[in-house]
C-alpha positions in Angstrom: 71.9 -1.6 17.5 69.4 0.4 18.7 66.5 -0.1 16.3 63.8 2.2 18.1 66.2 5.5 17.8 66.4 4.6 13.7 63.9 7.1 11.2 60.5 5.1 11.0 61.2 5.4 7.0 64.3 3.0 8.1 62.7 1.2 10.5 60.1 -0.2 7.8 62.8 -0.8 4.9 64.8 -2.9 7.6 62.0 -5.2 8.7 60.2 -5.4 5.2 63.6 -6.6 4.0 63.7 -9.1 6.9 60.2 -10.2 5.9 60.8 -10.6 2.3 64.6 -12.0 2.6 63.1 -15.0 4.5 60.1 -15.6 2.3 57.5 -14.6 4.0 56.2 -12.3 1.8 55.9 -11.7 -2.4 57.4 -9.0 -4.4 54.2 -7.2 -3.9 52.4 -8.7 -0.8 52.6 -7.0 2.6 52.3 -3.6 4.3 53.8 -2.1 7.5 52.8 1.2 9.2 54.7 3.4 12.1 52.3 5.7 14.0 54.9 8.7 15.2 54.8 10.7 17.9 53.2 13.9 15.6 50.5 11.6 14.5 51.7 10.9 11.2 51.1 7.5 9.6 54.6 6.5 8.3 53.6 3.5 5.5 55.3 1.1 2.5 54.0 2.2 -0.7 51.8 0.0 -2.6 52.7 -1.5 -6.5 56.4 -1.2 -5.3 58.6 -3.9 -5.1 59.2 -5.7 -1.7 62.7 -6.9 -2.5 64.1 -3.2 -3.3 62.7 -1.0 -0.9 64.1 2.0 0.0 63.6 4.7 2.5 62.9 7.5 0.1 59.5 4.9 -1.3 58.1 5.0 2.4 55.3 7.1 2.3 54.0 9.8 4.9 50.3 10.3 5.8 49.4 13.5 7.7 46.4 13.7 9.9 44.7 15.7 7.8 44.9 13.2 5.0 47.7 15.0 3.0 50.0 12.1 1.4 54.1 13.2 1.2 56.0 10.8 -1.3 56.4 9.9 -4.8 54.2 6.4 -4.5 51.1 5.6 -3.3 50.3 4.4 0.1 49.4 0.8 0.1 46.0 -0.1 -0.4 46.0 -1.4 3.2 46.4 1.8 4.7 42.1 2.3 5.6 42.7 -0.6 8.1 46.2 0.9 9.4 43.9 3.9 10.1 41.5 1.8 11.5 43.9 0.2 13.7 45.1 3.5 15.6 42.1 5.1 15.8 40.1 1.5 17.6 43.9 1.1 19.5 45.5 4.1 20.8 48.5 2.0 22.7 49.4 0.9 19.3 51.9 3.0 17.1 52.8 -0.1 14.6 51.3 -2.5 12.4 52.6 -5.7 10.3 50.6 -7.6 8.0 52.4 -10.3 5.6 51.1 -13.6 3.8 53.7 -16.0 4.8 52.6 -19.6 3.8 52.7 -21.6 6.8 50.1 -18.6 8.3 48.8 -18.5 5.1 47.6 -21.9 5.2 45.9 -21.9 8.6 44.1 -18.7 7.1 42.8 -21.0 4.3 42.0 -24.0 7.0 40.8 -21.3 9.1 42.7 -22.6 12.5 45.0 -20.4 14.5 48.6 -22.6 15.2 49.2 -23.9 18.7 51.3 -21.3 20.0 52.0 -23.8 23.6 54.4 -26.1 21.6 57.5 -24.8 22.7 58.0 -22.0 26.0 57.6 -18.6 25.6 55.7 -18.8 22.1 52.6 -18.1 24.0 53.6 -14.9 26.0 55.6 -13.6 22.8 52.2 -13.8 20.8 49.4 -13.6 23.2 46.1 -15.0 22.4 45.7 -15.1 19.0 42.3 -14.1 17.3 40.6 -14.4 13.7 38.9 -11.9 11.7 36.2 -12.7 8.9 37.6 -12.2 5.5 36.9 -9.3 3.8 37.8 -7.7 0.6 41.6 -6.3 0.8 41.5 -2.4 1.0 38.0 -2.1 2.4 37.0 -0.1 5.2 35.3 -3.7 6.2 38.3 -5.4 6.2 39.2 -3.2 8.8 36.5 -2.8 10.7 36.8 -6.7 10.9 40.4 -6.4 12.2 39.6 -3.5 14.4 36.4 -5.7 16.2 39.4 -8.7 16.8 42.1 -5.9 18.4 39.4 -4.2 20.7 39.3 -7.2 22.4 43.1 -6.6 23.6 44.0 -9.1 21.2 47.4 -7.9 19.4 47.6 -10.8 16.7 45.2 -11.6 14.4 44.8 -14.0 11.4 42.9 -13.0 8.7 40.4 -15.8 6.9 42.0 -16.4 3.6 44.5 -13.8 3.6 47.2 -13.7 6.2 48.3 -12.3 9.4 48.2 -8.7 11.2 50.2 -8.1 14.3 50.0 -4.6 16.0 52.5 -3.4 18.7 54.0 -0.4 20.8 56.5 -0.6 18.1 57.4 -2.4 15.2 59.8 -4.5 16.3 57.6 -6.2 18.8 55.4 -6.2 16.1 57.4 -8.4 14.3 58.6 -10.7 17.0 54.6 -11.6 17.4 54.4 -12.1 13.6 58.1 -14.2 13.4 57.4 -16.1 16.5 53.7 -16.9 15.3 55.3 -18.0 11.8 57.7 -20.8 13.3 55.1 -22.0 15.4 52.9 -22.3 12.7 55.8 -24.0 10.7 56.4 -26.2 13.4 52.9 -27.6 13.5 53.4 -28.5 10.0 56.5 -30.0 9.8 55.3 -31.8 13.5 52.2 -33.4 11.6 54.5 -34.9 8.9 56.0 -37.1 11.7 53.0 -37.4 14.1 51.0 -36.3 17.0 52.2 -32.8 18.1 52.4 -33.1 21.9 51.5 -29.5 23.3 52.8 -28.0 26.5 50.7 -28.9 29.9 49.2 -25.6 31.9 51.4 -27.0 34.6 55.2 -27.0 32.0 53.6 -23.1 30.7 53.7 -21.6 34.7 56.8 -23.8 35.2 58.4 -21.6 32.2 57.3 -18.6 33.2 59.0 -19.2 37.1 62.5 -19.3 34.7 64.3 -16.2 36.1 67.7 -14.3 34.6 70.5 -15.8 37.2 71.7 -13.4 40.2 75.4 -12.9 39.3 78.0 -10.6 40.3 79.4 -8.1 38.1 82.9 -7.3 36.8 84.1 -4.4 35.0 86.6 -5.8 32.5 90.1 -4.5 32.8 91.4 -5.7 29.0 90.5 -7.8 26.0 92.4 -9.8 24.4 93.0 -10.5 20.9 91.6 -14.3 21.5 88.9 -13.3 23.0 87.9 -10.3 20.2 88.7 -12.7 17.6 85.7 -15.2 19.9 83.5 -12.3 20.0 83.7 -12.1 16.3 83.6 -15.2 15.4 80.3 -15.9 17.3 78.1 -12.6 15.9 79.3 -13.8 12.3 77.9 -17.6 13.1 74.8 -16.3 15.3 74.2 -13.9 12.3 74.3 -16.7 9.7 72.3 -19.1 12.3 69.3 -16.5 12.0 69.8 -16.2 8.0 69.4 -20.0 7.9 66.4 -19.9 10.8 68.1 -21.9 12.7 67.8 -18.9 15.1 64.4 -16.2 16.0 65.5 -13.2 16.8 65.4 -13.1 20.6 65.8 -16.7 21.0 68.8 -19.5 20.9 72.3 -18.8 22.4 75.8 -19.5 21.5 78.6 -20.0 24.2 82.5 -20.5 23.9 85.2 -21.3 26.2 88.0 -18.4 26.5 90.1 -20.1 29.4 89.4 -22.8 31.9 87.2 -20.6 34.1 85.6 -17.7 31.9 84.1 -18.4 28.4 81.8 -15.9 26.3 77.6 -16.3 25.9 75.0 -14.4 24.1 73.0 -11.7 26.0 69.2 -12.1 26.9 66.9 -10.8 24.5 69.0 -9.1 21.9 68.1 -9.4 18.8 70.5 -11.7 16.7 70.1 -10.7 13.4 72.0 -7.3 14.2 73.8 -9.0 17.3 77.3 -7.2 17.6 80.7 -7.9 19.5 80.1 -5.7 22.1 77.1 -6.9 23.2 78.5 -10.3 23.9 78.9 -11.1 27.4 81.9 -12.7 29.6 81.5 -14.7 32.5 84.5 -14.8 34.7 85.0 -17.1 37.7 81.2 -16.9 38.0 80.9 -13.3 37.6 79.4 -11.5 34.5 80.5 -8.4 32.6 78.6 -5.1 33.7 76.0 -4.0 32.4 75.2 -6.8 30.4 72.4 -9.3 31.1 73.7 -13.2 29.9 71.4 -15.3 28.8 68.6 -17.7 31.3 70.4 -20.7 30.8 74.3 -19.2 31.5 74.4 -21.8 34.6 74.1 -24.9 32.6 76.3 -23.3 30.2 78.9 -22.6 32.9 78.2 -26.5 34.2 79.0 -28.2 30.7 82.0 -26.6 30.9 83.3 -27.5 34.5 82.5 -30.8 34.1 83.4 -31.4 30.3 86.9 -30.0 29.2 87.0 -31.5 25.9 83.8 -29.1 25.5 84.0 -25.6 24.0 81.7 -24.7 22.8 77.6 -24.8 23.3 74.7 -23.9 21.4 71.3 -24.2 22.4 68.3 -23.7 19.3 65.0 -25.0 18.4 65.4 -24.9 14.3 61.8 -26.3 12.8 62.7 -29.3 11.8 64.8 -31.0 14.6 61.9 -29.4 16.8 59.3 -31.2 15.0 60.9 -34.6 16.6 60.8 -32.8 20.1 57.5 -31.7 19.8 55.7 -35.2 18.7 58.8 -37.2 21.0 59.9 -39.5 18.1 63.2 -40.5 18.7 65.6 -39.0 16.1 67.5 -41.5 14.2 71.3 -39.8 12.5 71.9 -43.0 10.7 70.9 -41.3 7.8 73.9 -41.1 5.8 77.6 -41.4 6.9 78.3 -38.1 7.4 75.2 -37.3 9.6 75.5 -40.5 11.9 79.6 -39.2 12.1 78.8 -35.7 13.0 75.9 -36.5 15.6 76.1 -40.2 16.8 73.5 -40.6 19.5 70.8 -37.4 20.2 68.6 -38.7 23.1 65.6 -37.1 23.9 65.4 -35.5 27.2 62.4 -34.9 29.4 60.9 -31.0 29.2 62.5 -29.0 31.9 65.4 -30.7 32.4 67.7 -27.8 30.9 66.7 -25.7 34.5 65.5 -28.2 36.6 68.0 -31.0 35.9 70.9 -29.3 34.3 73.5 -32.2 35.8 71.5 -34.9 34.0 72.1 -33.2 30.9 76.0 -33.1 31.8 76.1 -36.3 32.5 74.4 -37.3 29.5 77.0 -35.5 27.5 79.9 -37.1 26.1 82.2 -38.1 23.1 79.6 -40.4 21.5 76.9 -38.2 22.6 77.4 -34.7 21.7 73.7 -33.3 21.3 71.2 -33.9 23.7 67.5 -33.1 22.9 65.0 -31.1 25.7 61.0 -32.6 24.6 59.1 -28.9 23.2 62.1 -26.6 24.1 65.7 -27.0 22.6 68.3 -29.1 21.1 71.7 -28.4 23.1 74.7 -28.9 20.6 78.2 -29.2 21.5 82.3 -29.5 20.2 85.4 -28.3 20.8 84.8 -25.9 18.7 82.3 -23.1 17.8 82.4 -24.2 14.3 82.4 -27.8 15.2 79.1 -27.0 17.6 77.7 -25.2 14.5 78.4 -27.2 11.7 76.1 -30.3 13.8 73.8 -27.7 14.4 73.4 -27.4 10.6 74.0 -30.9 9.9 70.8 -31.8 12.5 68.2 -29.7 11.2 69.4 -30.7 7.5 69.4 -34.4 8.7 66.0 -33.8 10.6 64.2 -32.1 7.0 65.7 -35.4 5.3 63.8 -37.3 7.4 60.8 -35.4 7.7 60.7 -35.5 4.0 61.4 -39.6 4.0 58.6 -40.2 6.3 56.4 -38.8 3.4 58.0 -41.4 1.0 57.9 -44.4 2.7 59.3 -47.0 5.3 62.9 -45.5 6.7 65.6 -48.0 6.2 68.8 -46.5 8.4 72.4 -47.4 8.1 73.0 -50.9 9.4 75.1 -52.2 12.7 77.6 -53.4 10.6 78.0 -50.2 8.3 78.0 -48.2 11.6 80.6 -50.5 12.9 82.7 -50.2 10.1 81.8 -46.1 10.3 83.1 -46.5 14.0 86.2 -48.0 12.7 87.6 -46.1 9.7 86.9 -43.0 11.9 88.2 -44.1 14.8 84.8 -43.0 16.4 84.8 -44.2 20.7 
């Protein structure tokens, strides 16, 4: 889908429909802003509802002041001003009140943003601006003093967040990638000590380069591997409904034969992810044109040296995460289901999904299907892509239980003989 060719009216009904879908935002909370190439102020109307947008609300703001469109502009729109006069490199800005940012506005704290890889070049350093009344020229004069600083996200004392970007999709990459971390904090602080990412692990992760591969121009597709291709945009699509997924980041594979098996493409976004822009590795080789994702060598390993495996997913969903980040060891004798879904999840040293890839191989097996990677991923597998997903589910859903149980008391798990007898009647090896 190619989001930066769409109207900037559509452009701000898609994303404010992302925002309020997910609940980060109210029925009447939240503003974004386009700044087009005629130097008109494209903005969401203000007093309309969130949840029903439309592109014919979006409201147009000339230079010379002159308002096109049957609302009003948001009360925001003095700072949105303020923004691309004090920024010229910026043509969009996103502000939102989602409650995990929402409550480090109110404890006046920005989240660590060097718990997990990439967080921190995603968002950039993040600044704070002192509160101010919403609507007032101070209130952006406040933001505008944060931004000149080259600072491109800002949290707002008692208020919320404002991200500004070349476009408004970066924009809200900043603002979704900010959000998790933030909920990740949280969620981390319920279990224990959030364990943050070393200088040393941050410039390892940034040496992580796309693999050199040669390219193939496919000659035919067949049936099984279109049915594959849609099969894997309709779960990646419902991963990032449920946030198991951001949009740039976590990757589904599948096995199509012994020596070629499909994987998601680097940096598209997978909320509007479609079958063509799946990619097939072949022998090695990967389809023109495309660009597979970082970790399509440890992909391609599982599968050579697991053939019982078919499928992979690698994702960092907030609550599975939050026992990577603080390294407590993740127990899935929960209830039956979850200890007969997951078994054993081991936690893995940081790095070891490009540094050590065979360690993770040979950690993987029958009784250990998922394997955990401390402040980066957990790597799910089956021999199936809806077997790899449904653990994928029934982890982060088995995680929140016991994040939640942690704040209720002493854990009591499944005993050896209940697990034994689990073993038996499911003829688990």
């Amino acid at each position: 889908m190619k989001f930066e060719l769409s109207h900037p009216a559509d452009q701000l009904v898609m994303i404010m429909e992302r925002i309020y879908g997910y609940g980060m935002t109210t029925t009447s909370g939240g503003n974004l802003s386009i700044l087009d190439d005629n130097g008109d102020v494209w903005i969401t109307p203000g007093g309309i509802d969130k949840g029903s947008l439309t592109r014919n609300d979006i409201i147009r703001v000339r230079p010379n002041g002159e308002i096109i469109g049957k609302h009003k502009p948001s009360v925001e729109l003095p700072f949105h001003q303020s923004v691309y006069e004090h920024r010229p490199d910026v043509k969009a800005v996103l502000h939102a009140h989602p409650p995990a940012l929402v409550a480090f506005s109110i404890a006046r704290k920005i989240p660590d943003t060097s718990l997990i890889p990439n967080a921190h070049l995603v968002c950039g350093k993040v600044g704070m601006a002192k509160y101010a009344i919403p609507g007032s020229q101070e209130l952006g004069e406040n933001i505008s003093a944060v931004l000149k600083q080259g600072i491109d996200t800002v949290i707002l004392e008692n208020h919320g967040i404002v991200t500004v970007a070349p476009d408004l999709f970066q924009a809200f990459m900043q603002f979704e990638t900010l959000d998790f971390c933030a909920r990740l904090e949280i969620t981390s602080r319920r279990l224990g000590t959030p364990m943050s990412l070393t200088t040393e692990q941050l410039a390892l992760v940034k040496k992580k380069q796309h693999v050199p591969m040669n390219e193939f121009i496919p000659q035919s597709f067949s049936s099984d591997e279109r049915d594959a291709r849609r099969q894997m945009c309709e779960l990646i699509h419902r991963s990032y409904d449920q946030r198991l997924f951001t949009s740039t980041q976590g990757t589904f594979s599948q096995r199509l034969t012994p020596e070629s098996f499909l994987i998601t493409p680097y940096f598209v976004d997978r909320k509007y992810i479609e079958p063509s822009e799946i990619t097939r590795i072949d022998r090695g080789w990967r389809e023109a044109g495309k660009t597979p994702s970082r970790s399509v060598l440890l992909h391609q390993q599982i599968y050579e040296q697991h053939p019982e495996i078919n499928s992979v997913i690698m994702a960092h969903p907030p609550n599975i995460m939050a026992f990577g980040i603080t390294h407590k060891p993740f127990d899935s004798r929960t209830i039956p289901e979850s200890y007969i879904m997951l078994r054993n999840i081991p936690l893995l040293p940081f790095g070891t999904n490009f540094l050590q890839p065979e360690l993770i191989t040979k950690t993987l097996s029958t009784s250990t299907p998922i394997v955990m990677i401390e402040n980066d991923c957990v790597i799910v597998t089956g021999a199936s892509l809806l077997q790899s997903f449904d653990r994928l589910e029934v982890a982060e859903f088995s995680a929140k239980a016991l994040v939640s149980a942690y704040a209720i008391g002493e854990l009591v798990p499944i005993g050896e003989q209940e697990i034994h007898d689990l073993e038996q009647a499911f003829h688990l090896t």
